[in-house]
C-alpha positions in Angstrom: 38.8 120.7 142.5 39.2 120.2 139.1 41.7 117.3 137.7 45.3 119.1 137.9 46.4 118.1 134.5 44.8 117.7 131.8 47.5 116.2 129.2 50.7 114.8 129.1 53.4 113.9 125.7 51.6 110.8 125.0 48.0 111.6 124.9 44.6 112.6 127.0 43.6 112.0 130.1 40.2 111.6 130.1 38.0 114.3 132.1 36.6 114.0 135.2 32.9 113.6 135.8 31.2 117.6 136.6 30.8 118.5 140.1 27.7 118.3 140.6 27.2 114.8 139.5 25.4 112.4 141.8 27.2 110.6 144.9 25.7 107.2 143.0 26.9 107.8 140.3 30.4 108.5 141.7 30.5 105.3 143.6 29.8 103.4 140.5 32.1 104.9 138.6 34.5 103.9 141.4 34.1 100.6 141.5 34.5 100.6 137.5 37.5 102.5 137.1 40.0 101.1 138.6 40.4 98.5 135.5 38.5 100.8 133.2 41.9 102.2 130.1 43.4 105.7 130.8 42.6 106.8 126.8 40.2 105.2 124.5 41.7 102.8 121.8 41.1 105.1 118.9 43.4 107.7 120.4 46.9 105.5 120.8 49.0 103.4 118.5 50.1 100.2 119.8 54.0 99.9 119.5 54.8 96.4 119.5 58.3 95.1 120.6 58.7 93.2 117.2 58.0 96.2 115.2 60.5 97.7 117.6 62.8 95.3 117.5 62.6 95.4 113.6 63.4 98.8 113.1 66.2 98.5 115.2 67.9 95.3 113.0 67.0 97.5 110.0 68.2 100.9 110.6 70.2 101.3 114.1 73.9 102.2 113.1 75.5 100.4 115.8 73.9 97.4 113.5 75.0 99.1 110.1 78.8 99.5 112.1 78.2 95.5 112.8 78.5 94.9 109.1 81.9 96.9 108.7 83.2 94.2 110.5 83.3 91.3 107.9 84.1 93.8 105.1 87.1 94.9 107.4 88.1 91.2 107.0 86.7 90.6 103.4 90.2 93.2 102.7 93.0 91.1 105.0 91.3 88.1 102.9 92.1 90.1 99.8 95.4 91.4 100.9 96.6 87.4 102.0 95.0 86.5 98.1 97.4 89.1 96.9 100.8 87.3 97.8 99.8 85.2 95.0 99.4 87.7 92.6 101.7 87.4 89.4 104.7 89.8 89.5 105.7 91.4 86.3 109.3 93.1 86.7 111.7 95.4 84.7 115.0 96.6 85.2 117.1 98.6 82.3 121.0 100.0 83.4 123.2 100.8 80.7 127.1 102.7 81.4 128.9 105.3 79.6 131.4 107.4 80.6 134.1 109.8 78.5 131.9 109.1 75.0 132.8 105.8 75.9 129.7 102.9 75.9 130.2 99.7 78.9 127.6 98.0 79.0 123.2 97.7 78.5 121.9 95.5 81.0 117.9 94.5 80.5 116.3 92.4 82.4 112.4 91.3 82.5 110.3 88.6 84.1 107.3 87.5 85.2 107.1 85.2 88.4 103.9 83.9 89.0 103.6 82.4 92.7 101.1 78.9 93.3 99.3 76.9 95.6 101.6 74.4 95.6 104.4 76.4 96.9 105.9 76.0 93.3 106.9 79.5 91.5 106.5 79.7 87.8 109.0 82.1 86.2 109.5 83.6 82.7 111.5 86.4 81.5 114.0 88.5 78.6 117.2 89.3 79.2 119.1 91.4 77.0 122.9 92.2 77.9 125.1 93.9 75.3 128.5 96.2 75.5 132.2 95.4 75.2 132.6 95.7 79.3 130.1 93.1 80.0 130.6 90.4 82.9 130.6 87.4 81.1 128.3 85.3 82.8 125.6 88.1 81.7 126.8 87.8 78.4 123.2 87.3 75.7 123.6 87.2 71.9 122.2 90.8 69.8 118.9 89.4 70.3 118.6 88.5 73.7 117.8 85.4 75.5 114.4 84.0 76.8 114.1 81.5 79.7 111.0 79.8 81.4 111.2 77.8 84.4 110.0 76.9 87.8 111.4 76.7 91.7 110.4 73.7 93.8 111.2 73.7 97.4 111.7 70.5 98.9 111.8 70.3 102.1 110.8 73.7 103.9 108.1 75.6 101.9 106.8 72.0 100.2 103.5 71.4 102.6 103.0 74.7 103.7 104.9 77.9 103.3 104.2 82.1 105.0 101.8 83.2 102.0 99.6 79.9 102.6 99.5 79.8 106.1 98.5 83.6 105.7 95.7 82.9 103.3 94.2 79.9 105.1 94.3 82.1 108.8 92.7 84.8 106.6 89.9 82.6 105.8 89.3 81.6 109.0 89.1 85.3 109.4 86.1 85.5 108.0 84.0 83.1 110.8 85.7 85.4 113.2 84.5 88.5 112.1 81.3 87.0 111.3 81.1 86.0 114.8 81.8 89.5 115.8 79.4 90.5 113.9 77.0 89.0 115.9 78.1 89.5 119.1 77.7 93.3 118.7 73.9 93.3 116.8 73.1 90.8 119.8 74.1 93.5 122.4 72.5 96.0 120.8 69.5 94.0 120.5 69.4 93.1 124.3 70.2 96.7 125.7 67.3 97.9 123.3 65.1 95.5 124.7 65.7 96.3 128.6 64.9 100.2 127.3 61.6 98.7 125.9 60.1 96.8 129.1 61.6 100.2 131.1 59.5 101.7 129.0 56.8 99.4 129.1 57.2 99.6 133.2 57.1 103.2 133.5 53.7 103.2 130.8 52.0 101.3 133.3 52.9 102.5 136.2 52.1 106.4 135.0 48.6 104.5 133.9 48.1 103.3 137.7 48.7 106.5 139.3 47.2 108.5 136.6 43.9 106.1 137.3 44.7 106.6 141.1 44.9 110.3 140.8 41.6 110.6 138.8 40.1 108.5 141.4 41.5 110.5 144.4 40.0 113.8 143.0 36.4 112.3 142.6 36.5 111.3 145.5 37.1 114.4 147.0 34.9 116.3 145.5 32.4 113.5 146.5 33.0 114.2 149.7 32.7 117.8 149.6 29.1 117.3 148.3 28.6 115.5 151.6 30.4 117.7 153.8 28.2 120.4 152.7 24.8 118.7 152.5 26.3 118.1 156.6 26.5 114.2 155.9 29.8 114.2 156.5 32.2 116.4 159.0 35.0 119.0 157.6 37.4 117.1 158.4 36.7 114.3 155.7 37.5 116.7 153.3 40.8 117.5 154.1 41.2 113.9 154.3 40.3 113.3 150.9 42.3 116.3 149.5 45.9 114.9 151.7 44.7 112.1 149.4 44.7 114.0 145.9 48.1 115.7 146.9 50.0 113.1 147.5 48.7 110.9 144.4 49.4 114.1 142.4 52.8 113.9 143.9 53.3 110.4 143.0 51.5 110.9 139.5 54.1 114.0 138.5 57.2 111.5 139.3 55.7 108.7 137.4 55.2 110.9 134.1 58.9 111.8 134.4 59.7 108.9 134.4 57.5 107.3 131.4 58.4 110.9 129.4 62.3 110.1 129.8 62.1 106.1 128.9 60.0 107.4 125.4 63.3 109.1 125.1 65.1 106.0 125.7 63.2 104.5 122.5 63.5 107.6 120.6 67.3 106.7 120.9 66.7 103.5 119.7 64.5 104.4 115.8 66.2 105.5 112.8 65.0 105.3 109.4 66.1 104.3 106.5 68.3 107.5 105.4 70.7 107.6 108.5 68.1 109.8 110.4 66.5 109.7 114.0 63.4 109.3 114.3 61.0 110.5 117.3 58.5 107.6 118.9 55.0 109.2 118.0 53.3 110.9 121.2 50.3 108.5 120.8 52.3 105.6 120.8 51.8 103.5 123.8 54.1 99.6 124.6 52.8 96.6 123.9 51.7 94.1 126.3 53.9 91.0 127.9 53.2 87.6 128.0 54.2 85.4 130.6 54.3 81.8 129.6 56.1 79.1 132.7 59.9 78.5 131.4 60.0 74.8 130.5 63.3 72.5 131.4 63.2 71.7 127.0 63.4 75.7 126.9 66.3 75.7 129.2 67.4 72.4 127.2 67.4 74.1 124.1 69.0 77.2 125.0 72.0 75.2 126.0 72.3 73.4 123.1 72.2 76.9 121.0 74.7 78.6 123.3 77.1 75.4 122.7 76.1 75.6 119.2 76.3 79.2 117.9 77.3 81.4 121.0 79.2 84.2 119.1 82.6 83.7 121.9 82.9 79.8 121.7 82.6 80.4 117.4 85.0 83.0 117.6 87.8 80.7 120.0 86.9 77.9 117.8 87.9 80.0 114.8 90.5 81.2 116.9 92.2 77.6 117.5 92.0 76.7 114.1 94.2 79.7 113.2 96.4 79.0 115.8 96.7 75.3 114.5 97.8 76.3 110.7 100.3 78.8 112.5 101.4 75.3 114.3 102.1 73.5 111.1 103.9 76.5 109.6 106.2 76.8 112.3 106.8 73.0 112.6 107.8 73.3 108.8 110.4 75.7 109.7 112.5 73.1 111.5 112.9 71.9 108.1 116.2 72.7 106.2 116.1 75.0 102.9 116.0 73.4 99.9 115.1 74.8 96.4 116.0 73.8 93.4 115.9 76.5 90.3 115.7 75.1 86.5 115.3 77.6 83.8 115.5 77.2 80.0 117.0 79.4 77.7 117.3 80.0 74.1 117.1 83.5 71.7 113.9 84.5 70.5 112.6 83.0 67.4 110.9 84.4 64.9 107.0 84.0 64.5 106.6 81.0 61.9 110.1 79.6 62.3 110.9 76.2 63.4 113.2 74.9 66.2 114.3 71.7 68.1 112.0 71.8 71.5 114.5 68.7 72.8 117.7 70.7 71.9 116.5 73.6 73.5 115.5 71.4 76.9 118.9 69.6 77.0 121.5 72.0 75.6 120.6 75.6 77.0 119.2 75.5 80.5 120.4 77.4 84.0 120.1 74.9 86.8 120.7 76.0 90.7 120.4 74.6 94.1 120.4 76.5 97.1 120.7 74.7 100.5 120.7 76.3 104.1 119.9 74.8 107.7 120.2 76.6 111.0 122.5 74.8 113.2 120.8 75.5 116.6 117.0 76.0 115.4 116.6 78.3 118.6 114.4 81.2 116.6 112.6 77.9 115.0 112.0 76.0 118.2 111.3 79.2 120.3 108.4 80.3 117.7 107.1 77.0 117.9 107.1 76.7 121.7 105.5 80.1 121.7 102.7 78.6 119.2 102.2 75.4 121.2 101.4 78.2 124.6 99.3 80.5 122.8 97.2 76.7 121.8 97.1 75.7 125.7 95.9 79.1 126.6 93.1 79.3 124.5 91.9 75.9 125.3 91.4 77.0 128.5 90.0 79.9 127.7 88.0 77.9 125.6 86.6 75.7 128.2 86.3 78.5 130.7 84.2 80.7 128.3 82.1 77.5 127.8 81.6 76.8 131.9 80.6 80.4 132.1 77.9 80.7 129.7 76.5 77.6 130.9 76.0 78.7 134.0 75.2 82.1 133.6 72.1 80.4 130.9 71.1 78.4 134.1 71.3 81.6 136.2 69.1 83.7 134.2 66.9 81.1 133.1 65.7 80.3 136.7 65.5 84.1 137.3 62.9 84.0 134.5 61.0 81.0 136.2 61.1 82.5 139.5 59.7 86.1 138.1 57.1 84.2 136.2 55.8 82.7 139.5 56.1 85.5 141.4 54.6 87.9 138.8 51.5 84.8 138.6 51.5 85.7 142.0 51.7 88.8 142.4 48.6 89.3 139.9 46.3 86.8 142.2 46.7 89.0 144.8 45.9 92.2 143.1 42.7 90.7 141.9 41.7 89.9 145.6 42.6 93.3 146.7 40.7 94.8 144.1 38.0 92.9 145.8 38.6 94.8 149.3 38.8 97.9 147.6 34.9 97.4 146.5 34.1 96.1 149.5 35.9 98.8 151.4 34.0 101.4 149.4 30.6 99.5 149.8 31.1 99.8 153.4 32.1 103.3 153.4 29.0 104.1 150.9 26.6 102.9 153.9 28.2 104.4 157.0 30.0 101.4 158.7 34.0 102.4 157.3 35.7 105.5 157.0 37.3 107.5 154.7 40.7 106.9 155.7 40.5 102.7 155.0 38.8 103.2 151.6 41.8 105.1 150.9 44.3 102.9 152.2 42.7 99.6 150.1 43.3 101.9 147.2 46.7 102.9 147.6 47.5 99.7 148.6 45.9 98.1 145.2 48.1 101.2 143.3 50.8 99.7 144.5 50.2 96.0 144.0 49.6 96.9 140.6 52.4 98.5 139.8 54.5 96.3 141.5 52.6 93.3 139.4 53.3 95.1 136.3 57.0 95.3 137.5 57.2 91.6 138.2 56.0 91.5 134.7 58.9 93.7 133.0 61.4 92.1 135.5 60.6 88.7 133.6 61.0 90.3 130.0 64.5 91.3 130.2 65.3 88.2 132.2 63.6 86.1 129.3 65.7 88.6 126.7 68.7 88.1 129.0 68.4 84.2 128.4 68.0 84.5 125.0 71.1 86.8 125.1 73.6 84.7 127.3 72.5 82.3 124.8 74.3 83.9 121.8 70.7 85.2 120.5 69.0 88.1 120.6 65.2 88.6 121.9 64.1 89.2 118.3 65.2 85.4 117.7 
């Protein structure tokens, strides 16, 4: 019986000693194969997890979408920025009715708004026409004024447009933080997909070198059956054998075919395009160092000090706080006083008395106002003061949570590491009774049936080894993650 299958996506399997090679020579290769590599080094690429993991910060979208998130805030920034803007106005009306001319009415101006909460204005009026309101009244020329408003009391310390900008700001660490969260979840789900992937590699390797060893077997035994050193039914021992390996060999290569898909989902390239993981391409191995307490130590201290949710309700608070002081600053009464300086236009080279102009022709104003009952004041303040007490416990909630999810996973890690240690230790020994099994079997004093059972038994603790192994990558990625970091920091 030939071997069944002769190739799969991701390279050869190698071929199967002839027929008619000798029982010896069979038995040693038995006892070497087990550990011996399912495809020689020159056929495969090794895809490591940080050239994986590369890729993916370089060229996933998800990660390119991650970055619209702080430009989506760079524009609120730019819109707040804007309510400081200078304003230049016009406004022209003139009235005439049966041939008969009212009025022109001309107004222009230029308010420009500052930090201080102080507006700059300056402007031309020109008013002319024999049905003129009085109090609009300008000489042929027109009059030009400068002048400023200065609130005193509400608007002095902090006014809607500032409190705006400075929340925008603060925007900026929010998004930022964001920003983060979502390339950190990318980066953890696209690291489970590579230790899947890793997992199913090896176990398709196990019961690939399984299957191999099944079918030599057999036809190992059919040599003997037929030289009458063995009886018939040996044989169909041996081929129940090679069936059900096949069996288990056909549902691992699913398996390892669909999680190279799961990776082929993950590359992009530079130009927006997927990519397809080469069928040569094989996972790199995992190293399982013991978690130390100044790991755990250390990962504490990161998630306390950049954890993407505490920056964000830090943030968060801060806004919340400048929305305080505004709304404190609107229990204040109104109080702006208007001064504006007037004069007509005068011609370029011409001199004039700046003092006159300062104390004789000037528009001065107050305007005064003050809620009696404050309620829309003292109820947006109230409502302020809520949203502060909410977050803090949100705030100190969130922090509990990641701390002991960090612990959780962490001694997950530990444990997996010590079980995976092992887990290997055993392997090794049953590897062991496998050769002795098959020494014993080789000079008449064991059967068929326990050489058989040694092996599958050593398939299976060497899958279940490299399992342990996967298990305690995504558990050391999923610290790093609960953390606030990805596994590529």
């Amino acid at each position: 019986m030939r071997f069944l299958i002769a190739r799969w996506s991701g390279g050869r399997i190698p071929t199967v000693l002839p027929p008619r090679t000798g029982v010896f020579t069979l038995v040693f290769f038995l006892w070497t194969a087990v550990a011996a590599p399912l495809w020689a080094q020159d056929s495969v690429r090794i895809f490591s997890f940080s050239d994986y993991a590369d890729l993916i910060l370089r060229y996933h979208p998800i990660v390119k979408q991650a970055d619209l998130i702080p430009a989506d805030a760079r524009t609120e920034l730019l819109q707040a920025r804007g309510m400081f803007d200078p304003k230049l106005a016009s406004d022209f009306s003139r009235k005439e009715y049966k041939d008969k001319e009212y009025y022109n009415h001309w107004e222009n101006s230029l308010k420009i708004p500052t930090w201080t909460g102080i507006d700059l204005k300056a402007g031309y009026d020109r008013n002319t026409g024999p049905y003129i309101n009085p109090q609009y009244y300008t000489p042929d020329a027109g009059l030009v004024y400068a002048g400023l408003s200065v609130p005193l009391a509400q608007g002095l310390l902090i006014d809607a447009r500032r409190s705006t900008l400075r929340q925008a700001k603060l925007l900026q660490n929010i998004a930022e933080a964001d920003r983060q969260k979502l390339i950190n979840k990318t980066m953890y789900d696209a690291a489970k997909t590579y230790w899947d992937w890793y997992f199913a590699y090896q176990q398709f390797r196990f019961t690939a070198d399984g299957l191999n060893l099944a079918d030599i077997r057999y036809r190992a035994v059919k040599q003997r059956v037929e030289i009458g050193d063995l009886a018939a039914i040996d044989s169909v021992q041996a081929k129940i054998t090679v069936q059900e390996r096949l069996a288990s060999y056909q549902a691992a290569l699913l398996e390892f075919q669909n999680t190279r898909l799961g990776i082929s989902n993950n590359l992009w390239n530079e130009n927006n395009e997927p990519v397809e993981l080469p069928e040569n391409a094989i996972p790199g191995g995992v190293t399982i160092p013991e978690p130390t307490q100044e790991q755990l130590d250390e990962l504490l201290a990161r998630a306390n000090r950049q954890h993407p949710d505490l920056i964000k309700l830090d943030f968060k608070l801060q806004q919340l706080d400048i929305e305080r002081r505004f709304r404190q600053n609107q229990l204040l009464p109104t109080v702006n006083v208007n001064y504006n300086f007037i004069r007509e236009p005068v011609a370029v080279g011409k001199s004039y008395d700046a003092g006159w102009w300062l104390t004789n022709n000037y528009k001065v104003g107050a305007e005064v106002s003050f809620p009696l009952f404050l309620r829309k004041e003292r109820g947006k303040l109230q409502q302020v003061r809520i949203k502060q007490a909410d977050m803090r416990f949100d705030q100190q909630q969130t922090r509990r949570l990641i701390t002991i999810t960090v612990r959780q996973v962490f001694n997950e890690a530990r444990a997996l590491q010590q079980q995976a240690e092992t887990q290997g230790q055993a392997t090794a020994n049953q590897l062991l009774l496998v050769r002795a099994e098959q020494q014993k079997f080789d000079i008449g004093e064991s059967t068929l049936f326990l050489v058989n059972t040694q092996e599958s038994k050593l398939i299976d603790m060497q899958i279940k080894t490299e399992s342990l192994r996967a298990k305690y990558a995504k558990a050391w990625a999923n610290s790093l993650y609960a953390a606030g970091g990805n596994p590529q920091q």
